[in-house]
C-alpha positions in Angstrom: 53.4 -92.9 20.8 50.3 -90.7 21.2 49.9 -90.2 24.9 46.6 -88.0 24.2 43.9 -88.4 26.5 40.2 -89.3 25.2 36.7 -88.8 27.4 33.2 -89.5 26.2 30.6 -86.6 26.9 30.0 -88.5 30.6 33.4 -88.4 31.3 33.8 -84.6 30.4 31.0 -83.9 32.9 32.5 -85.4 35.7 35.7 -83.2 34.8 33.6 -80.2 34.4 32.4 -81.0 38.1 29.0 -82.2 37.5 28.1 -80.7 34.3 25.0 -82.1 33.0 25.4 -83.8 29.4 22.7 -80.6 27.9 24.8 -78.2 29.2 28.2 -79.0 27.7 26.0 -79.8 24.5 25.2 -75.9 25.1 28.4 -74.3 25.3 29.5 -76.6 22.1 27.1 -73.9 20.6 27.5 -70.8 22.5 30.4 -70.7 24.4 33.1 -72.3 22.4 33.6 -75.1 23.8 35.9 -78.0 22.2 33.5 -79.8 19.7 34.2 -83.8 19.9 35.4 -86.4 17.9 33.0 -87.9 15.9 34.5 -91.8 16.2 31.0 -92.9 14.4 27.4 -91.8 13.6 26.4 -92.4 17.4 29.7 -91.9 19.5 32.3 -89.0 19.8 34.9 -88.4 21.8 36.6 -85.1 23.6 40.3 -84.4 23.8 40.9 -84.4 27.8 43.8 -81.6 26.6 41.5 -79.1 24.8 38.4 -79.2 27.7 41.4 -78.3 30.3 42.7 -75.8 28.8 38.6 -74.4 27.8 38.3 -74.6 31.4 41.5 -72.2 32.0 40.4 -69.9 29.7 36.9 -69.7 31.0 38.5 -69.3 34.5 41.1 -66.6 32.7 38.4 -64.5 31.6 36.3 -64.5 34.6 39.2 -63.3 36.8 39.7 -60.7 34.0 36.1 -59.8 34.4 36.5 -59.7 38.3 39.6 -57.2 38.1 37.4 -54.5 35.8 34.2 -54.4 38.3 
């Protein structure tokens, strides 16, 4: 059984704290963020699994960023 977690783009902005729908829309083009799901021409879907662990990356490079200034 696939135990794999699923989150439309409303659902990934209330993970992202607030994120507003243009923004994540945004980073899908300049900040690598997980691309979605396309489940038809209209709706798509984001793997809860690859935002969290964009998130810890993100978070990984700024504290990388804070250790070099």
């Amino acid at each position: 059984m696939n135990d794999t977690e699923y989150l439309p783009l409303s659902g990934v902005c209330k993970l992202l704290g607030g994120a507003g729908k243009s923004t994540v829309r945004t980073w899908i083009k300049t900040r690598n963020f997980p691309k979605p799901i396309r489940i038809s021409q209209k709706s798509a879907l984001y793997r809860r699994s690859d935002v969290v662990a964009w998130m810890e990356a993100q978070a990984a490079n700024a504290q990388a960023e804070g250790a070099r200034a």
